[in-house]
C-alpha positions as CSV (number, residue, x, y, z in Angstrom):
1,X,19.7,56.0,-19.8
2,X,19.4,52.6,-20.5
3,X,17.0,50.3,-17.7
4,X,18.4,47.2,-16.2
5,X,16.1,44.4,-17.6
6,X,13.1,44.4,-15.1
7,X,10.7,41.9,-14.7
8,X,9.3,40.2,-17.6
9,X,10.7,36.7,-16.7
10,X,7.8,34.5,-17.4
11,X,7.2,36.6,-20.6
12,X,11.0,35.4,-21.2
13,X,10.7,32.2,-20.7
14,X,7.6,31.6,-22.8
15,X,9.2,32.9,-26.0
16,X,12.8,31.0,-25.1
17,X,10.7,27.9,-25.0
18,X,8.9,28.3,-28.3
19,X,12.3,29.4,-30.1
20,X,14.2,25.9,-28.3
21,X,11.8,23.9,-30.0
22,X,13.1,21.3,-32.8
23,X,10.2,22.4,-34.9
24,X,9.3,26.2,-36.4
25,X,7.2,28.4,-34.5
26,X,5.3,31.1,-34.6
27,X,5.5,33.8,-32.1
28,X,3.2,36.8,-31.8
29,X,4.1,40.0,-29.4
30,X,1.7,42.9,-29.0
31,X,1.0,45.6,-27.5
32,X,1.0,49.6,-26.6
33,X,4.3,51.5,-27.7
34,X,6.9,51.7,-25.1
35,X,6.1,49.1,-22.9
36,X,9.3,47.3,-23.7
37,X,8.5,44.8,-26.6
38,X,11.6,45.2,-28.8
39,X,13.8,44.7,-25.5
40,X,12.3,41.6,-24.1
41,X,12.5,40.3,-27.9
42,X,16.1,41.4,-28.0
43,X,16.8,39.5,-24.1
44,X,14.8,36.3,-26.3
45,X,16.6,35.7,-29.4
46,X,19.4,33.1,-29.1
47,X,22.9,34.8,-30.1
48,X,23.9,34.2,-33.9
49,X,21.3,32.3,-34.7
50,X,18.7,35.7,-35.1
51,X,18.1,38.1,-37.6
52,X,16.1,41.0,-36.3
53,X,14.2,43.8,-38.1
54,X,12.5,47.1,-37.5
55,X,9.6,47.8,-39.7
56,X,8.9,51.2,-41.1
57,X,7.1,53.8,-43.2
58,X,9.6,53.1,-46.2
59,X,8.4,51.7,-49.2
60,X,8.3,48.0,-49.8
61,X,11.2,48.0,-51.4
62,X,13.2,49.7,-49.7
63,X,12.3,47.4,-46.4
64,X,13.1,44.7,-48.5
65,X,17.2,45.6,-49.3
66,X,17.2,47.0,-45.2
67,X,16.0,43.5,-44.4
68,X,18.2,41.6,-46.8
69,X,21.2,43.4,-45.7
70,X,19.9,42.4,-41.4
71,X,19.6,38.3,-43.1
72,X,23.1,38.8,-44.5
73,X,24.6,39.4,-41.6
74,X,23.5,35.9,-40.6
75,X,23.7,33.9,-43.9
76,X,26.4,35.5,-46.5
77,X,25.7,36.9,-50.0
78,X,21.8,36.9,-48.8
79,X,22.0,40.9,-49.5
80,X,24.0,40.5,-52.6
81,X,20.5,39.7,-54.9
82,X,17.9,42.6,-55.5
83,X,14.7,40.4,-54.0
84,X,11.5,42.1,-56.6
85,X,9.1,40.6,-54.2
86,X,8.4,39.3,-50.5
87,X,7.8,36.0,-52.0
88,X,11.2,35.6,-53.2
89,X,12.9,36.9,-50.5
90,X,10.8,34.9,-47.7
91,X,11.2,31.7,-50.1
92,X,15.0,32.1,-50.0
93,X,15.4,32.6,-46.2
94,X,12.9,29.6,-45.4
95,X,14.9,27.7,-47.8
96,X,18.8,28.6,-46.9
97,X,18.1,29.7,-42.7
98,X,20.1,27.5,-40.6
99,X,17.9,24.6,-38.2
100,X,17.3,26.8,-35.0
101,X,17.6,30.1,-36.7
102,X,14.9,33.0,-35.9
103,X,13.2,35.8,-38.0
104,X,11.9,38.6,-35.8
105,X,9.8,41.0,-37.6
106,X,9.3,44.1,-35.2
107,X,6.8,46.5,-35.8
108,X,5.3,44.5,-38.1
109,X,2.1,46.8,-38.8
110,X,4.7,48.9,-40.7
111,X,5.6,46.6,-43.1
112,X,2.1,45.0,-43.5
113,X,1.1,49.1,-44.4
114,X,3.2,49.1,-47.5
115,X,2.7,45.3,-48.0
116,X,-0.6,44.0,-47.7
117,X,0.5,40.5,-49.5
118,X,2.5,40.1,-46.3
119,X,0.7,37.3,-43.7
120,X,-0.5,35.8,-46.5
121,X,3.4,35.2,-47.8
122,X,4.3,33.9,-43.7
123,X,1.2,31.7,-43.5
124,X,2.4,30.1,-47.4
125,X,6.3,29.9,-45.8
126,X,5.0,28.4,-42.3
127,X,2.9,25.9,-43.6
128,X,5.3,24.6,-46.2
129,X,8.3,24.9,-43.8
130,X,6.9,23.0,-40.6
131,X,9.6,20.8,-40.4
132,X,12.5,23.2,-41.5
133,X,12.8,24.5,-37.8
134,X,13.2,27.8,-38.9
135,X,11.1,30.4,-36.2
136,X,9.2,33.4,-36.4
137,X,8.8,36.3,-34.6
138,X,6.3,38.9,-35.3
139,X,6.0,42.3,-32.7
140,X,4.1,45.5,-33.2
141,X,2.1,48.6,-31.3
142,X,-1.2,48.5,-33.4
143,X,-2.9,46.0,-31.1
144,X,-6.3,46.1,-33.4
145,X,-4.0,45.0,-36.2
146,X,-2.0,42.6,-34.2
147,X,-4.5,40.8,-32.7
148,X,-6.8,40.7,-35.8
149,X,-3.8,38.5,-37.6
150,X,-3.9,36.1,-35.0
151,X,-7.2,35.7,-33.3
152,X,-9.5,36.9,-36.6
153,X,-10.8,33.7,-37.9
154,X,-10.6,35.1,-41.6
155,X,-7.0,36.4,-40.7
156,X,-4.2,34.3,-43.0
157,X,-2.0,33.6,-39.6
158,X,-5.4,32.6,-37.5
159,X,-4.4,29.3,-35.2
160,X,-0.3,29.3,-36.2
161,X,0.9,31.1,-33.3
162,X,2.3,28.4,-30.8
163,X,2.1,32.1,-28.4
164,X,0.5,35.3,-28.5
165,X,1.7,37.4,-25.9
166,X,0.1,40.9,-24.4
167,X,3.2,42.8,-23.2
168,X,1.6,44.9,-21.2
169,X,3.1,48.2,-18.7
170,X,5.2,46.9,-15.8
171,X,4.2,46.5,-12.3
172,X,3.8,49.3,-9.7
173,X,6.6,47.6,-8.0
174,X,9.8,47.5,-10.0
175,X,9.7,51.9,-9.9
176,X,11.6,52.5,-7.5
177,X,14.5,50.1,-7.9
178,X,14.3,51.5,-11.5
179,X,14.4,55.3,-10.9
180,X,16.5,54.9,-7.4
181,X,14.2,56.4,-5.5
182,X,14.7,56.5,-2.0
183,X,11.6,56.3,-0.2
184,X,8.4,54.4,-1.3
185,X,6.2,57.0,-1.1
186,X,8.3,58.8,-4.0
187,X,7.6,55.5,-6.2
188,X,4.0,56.2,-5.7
189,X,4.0,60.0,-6.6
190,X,6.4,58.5,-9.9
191,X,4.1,56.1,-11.1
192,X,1.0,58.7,-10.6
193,X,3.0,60.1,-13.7
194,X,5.0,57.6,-15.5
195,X,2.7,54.5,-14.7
196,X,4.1,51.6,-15.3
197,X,5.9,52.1,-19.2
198,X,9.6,51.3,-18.8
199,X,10.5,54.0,-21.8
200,X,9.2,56.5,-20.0
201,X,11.5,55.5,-16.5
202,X,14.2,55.2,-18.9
203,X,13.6,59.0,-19.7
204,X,12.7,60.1,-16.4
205,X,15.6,58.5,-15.0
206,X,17.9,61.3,-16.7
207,X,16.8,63.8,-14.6
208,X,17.7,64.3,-11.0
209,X,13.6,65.5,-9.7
210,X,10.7,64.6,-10.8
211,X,9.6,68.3,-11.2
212,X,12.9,68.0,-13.6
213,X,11.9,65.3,-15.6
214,X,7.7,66.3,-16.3
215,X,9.2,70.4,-17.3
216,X,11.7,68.9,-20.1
217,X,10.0,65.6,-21.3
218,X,5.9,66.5,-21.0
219,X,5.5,70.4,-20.3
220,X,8.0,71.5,-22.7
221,X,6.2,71.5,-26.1
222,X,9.6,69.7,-27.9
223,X,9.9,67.3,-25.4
224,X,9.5,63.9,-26.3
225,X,6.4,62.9,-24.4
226,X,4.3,66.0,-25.3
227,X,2.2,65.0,-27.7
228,X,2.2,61.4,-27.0
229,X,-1.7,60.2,-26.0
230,X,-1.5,61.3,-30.0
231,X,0.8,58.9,-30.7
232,X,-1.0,56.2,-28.4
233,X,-4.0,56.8,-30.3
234,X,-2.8,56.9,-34.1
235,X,-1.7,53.3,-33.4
236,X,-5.0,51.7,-32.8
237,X,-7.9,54.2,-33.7
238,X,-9.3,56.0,-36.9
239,X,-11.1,58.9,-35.0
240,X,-8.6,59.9,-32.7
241,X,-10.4,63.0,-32.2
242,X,-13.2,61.4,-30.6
243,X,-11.1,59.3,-28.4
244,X,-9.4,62.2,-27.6
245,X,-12.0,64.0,-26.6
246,X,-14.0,61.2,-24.8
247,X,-10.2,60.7,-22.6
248,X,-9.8,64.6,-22.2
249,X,-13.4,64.6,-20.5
250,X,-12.4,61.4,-17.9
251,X,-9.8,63.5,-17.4
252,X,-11.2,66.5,-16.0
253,X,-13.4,64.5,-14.0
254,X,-16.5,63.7,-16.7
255,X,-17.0,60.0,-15.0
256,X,-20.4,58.6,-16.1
257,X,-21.4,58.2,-19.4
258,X,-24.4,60.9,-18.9
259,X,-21.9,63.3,-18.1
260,X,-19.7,62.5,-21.4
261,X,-22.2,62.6,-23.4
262,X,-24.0,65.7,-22.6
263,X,-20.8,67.9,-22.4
264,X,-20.0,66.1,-26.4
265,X,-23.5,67.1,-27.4
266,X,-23.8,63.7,-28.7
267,X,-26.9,60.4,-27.6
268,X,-25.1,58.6,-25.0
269,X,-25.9,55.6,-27.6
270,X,-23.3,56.5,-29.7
271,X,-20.2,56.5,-27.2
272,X,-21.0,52.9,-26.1
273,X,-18.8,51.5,-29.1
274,X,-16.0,53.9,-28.7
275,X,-15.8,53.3,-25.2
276,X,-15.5,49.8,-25.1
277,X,-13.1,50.2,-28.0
278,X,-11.0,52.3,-25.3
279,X,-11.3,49.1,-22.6
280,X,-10.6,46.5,-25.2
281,X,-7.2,49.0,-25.4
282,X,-6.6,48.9,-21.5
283,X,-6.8,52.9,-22.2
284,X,-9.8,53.5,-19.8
285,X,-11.7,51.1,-16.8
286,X,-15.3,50.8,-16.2
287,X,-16.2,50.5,-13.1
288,X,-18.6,49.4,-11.1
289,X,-19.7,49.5,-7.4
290,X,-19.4,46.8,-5.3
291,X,-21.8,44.0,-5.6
292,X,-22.7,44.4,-9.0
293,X,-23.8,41.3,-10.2
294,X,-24.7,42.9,-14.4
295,X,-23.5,45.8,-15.6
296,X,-25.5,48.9,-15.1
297,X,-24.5,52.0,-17.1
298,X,-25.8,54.1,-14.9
299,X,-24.3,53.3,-12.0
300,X,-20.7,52.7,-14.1
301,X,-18.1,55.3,-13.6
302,X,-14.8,55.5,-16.4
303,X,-11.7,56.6,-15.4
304,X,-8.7,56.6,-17.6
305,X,-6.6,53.2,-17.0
306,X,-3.1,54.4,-17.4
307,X,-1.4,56.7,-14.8
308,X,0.7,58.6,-17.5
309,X,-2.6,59.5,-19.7
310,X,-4.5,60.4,-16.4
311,X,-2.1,62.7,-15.9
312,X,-1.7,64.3,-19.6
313,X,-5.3,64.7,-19.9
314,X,-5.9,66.3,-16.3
315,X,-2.7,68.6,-16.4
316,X,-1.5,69.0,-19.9
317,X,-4.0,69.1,-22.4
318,X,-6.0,71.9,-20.5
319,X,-2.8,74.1,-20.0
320,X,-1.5,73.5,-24.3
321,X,-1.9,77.3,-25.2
322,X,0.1,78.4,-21.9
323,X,2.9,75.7,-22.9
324,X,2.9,76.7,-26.5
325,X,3.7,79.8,-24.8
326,X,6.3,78.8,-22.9
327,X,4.3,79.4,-19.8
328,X,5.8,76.2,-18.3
329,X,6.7,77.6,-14.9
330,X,3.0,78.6,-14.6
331,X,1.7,75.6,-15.3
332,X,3.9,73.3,-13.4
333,X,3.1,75.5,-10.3
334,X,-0.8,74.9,-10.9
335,X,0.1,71.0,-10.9
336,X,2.1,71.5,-7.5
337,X,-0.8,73.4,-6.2
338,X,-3.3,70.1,-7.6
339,X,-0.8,67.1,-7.3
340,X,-1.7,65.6,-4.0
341,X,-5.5,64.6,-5.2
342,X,-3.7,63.3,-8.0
343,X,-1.3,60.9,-6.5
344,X,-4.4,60.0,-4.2
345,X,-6.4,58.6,-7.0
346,X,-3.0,56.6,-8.1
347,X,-2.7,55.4,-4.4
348,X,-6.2,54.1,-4.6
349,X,-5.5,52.2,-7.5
350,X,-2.6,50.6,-6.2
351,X,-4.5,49.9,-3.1
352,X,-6.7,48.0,-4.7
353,X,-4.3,46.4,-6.9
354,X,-2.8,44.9,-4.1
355,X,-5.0,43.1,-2.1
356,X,-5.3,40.5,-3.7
357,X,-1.8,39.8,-3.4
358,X,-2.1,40.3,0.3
359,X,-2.4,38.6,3.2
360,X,-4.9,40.5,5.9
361,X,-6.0,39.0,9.2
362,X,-5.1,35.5,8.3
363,X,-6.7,35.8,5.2
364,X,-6.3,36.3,1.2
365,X,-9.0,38.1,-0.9
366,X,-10.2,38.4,-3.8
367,X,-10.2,41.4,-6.4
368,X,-11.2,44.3,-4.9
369,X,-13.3,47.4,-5.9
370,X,-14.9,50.6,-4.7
371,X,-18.1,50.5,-3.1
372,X,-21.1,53.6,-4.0
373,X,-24.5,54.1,-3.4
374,X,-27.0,54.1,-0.3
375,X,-26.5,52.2,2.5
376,X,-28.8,50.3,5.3
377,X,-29.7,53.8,6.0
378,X,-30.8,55.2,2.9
379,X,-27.4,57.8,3.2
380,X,-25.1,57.8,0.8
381,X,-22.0,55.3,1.5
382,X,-18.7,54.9,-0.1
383,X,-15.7,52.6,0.8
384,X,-12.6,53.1,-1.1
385,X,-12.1,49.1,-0.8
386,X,-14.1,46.0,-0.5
387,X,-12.8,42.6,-0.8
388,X,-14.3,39.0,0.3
389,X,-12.4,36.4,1.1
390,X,-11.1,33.5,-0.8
391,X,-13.4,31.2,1.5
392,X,-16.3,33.8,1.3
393,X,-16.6,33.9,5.4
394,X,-15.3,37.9,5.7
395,X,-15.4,40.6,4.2
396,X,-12.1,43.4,3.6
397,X,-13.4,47.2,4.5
398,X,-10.6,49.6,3.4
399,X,-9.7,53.4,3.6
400,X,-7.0,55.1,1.7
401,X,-5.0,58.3,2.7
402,X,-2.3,60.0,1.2
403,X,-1.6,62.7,3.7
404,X,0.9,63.2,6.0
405,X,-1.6,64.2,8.8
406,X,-3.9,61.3,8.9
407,X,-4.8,59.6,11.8
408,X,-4.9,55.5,11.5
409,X,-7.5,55.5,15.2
410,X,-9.5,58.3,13.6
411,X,-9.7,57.0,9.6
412,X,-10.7,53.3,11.4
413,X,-13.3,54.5,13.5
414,X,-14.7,56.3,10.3
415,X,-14.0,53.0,8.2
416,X,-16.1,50.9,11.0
417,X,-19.0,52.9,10.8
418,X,-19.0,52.9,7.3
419,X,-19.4,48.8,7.3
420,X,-22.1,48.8,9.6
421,X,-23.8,50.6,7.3
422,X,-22.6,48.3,4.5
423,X,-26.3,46.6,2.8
424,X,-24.6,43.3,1.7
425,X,-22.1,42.4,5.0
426,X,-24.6,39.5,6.2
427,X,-23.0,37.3,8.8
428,X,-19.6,38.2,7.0
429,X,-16.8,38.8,9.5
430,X,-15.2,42.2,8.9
431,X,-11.6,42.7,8.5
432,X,-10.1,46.7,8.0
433,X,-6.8,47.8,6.4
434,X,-5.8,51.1,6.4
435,X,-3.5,52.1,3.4
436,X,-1.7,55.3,4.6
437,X,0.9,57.5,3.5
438,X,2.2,57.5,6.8
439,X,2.0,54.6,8.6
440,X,2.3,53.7,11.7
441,X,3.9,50.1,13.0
442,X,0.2,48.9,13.9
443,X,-3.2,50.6,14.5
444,X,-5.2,47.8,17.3
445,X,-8.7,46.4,14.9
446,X,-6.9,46.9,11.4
447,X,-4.3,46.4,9.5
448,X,-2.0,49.1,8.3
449,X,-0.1,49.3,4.9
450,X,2.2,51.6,3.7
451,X,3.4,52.7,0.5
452,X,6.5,50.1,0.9
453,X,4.7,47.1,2.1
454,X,1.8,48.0,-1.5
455,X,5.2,48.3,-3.3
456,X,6.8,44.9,-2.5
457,X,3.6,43.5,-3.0
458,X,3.2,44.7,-6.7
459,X,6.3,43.4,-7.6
460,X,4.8,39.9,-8.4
């Protein structure tokens, strides 16, 4: 099932803009598979006056007649003349493309694989071209290779993209109208599993449960999302093994780099690189408590960044010999039994996600982050949320729930004496919010959001 175009307007707009100008352009798209590239270009690209391509792992070619045969479509006989190099075929489109008229070259790492000559031939057409007002497009997955032809000083495209976008997954808050869920707090137990890649709603959205959906598409060893962290990986990384492993152990709840290390047999020295590698990729978070003016790797926690990967590697990859064995019902009751700390950690992410987007007692904060360590007491202190104000005069204490049974008076008397005990409050005025499950209309000293209001404000 196909999604209604969601989101992605400014994203839209940006790329209209550069393919309106008088003058040719360059546009650069990137980023991890799924997450809706080809259709935003395909929303872009002005009607008739486009030629859009799909690279592949044909030889060059072969791409070449597939590609001459898309041009023809656009200017006639172009597909009637075996091309026996890019350069001739990029010379004659340059040369014969209407004023206005767009190439978009998706996937791009594909044909750069079987072509290596290939920036080099779109820097030599772009630069002798620059008052032709003919436009190009260029889209693909790898992001290492992507962004190296852009922002790599030595790279042959360096400083001739008029835009380089990072499409990257879609807000928390556009789930629910996508899947037609009926209640908020379904959204948030989606997006525990989907995140925020619009393929995968497109997928999910087949299915009429969610317990449906995860059996045929992820459980089931030929479903179509069972071996993808693989695929995720292949695109970006030459030791997937390592980042495999490294993501299996965040997973399972391996959260400090100690930790990693030790279980990997391996100096924790040697995981810094790989890690960071993983951040650069939005694949995993570092964080770090509260405060924290430097980073400090011992006090640093990881956790996988994406929802759907969280999920894989804490349910899936653990359970692959009972799903070889078609042991799915088995496994999928484990998950049940395990899902509600699971959608907890989501809900805590969202939390945070949204309070900067919030307005709480009068006031709007800044990013906020967990809070770990020792407090004025010397005990151990954590605070799922802490946020100070845009005018640094208060300071936002949070708690987050995702149980039906929780008590807002009872989880804010908790949360209070947790900020007295808080080392860096100072004069700070406090402020509490309480994101619950269940919430009620109003809790008197805090206030409460629920799944809904987090939704709504996601969306932007």
């Amino acid at each position: 099932m196909q999604l209604e175009f969601l989101d992605r307007a400014e994203e839209l707009t940006r790329i209209r803009k550069v393919l309106e100008a008088p003058e040719g352009n360059l546009a650069v798209l990137f980023g991890r598979r799924r997450c809706g590239k080809s259709r935003l270009l395909l929303e872009a690209l002005p009607a008739g006056h486009s030629v859009y391509f799909v690279g592949d792992d044909r030889s060059s070619p072969l791409q070449r007649a597939a590609l001459a045969t898309e041009i023809g479509r656009l200017l006639e006989g172009f597909d009637q003349v075996v091309y026996p190099d890019w350069e001739a075929l990029l010379k004659r489109w340059w040369e014969q493309a209407p004023r206005g008229a767009v190439l978009a070259l998706d996937e791009f790492p594909a044909l750069v694989a079987a072509a290596q000559e290939l920036p080099s031939l779109l820097q030599k057409r772009i630069d002798a071209s620059a008052g032709a007002g003919v436009h190009l497009v260029l889209a693909g997955s790898s992001q290492r290779m992507m962004q190296g032809l852009v922002l790599d000083r030595s790279a042959p495209l360096f400083g001739r993209a008029r835009e380089i976008l990072r499409i990257d997954p879609l807000p928390a808050g556009w789930i629910q109208r996508a899947l037609r869920l009926r209640s908020a707090a379904a959204a948030v137990e989606a997006f525990s599993v989907w995140g925020g890649v619009p393929r995968y709603w497109e997928l999910a959205a087949d299915f009429d449960s969610l317990a449906k959906a995860l059996s045929e598409t992820v459980l089931n060893p030929l479903g179509v999302l069972h071996d993808e962290p693989q695929r995720i990986l292949l695109d970006d990384l030459r030791d997937t093994a390592q980042a495999a492993s490294i993501l299996s152990l965040i997973g399972l709840g391996c959260r400090r780099l100690s930790k990693i290390a030790g279980r990997l047999e391996k100096p924790a020295t040697s995981l810094t690189r790989p890690l960071q590698r993983l951040i650069e990729l939005g694949l995993v978070v570092r964080d770090q408590p509260h405060g924290s003016r430097a980073r400090h790797e011992k006090r640093s926690y990881y956790r996988i960044a994406d929802p759907f990967l969280q999920f894989w590697f804490r349910f899936v990859e653990p359970n692959r010999s009972r799903l070889q064995a078609h042991r799915i019902d088995a496994v999928h009751a484990d998950i049940e039994a395990r899902f509600a700390p699971h959608v907890a950690q989501a809900w805590e992410d969202l939390a945070r996600a949204s309070v900067p987007r919030l307005e709480i007692g009068g006031r709007t904060f800044g990013p906020a982050s967990r809070c770990w360590g020792a407090g004025l007491d010397s005990e151990p202190l954590e605070i799922d949320i802490v946020a100070e104000s845009e005018d640094r005069k208060a300071l936002l204490f949070g708690e987050c729930k995702w149980s039906d049974d929780a008590k807002a008076p009872q989880v804010l008397a908790a949360l209070q004496r947790k900020a007295e005990r808080f080392p860096e409050r100072g004069s700070r005025t406090a402020l509490f919010g309480l994101w619950l499950k269940r919430a009620p209309r109003s809790c008197r000293g805090a206030e409460v959001l629920s799944p809904a209001k987090v939704l709504r404000a996601l969306e932007r």
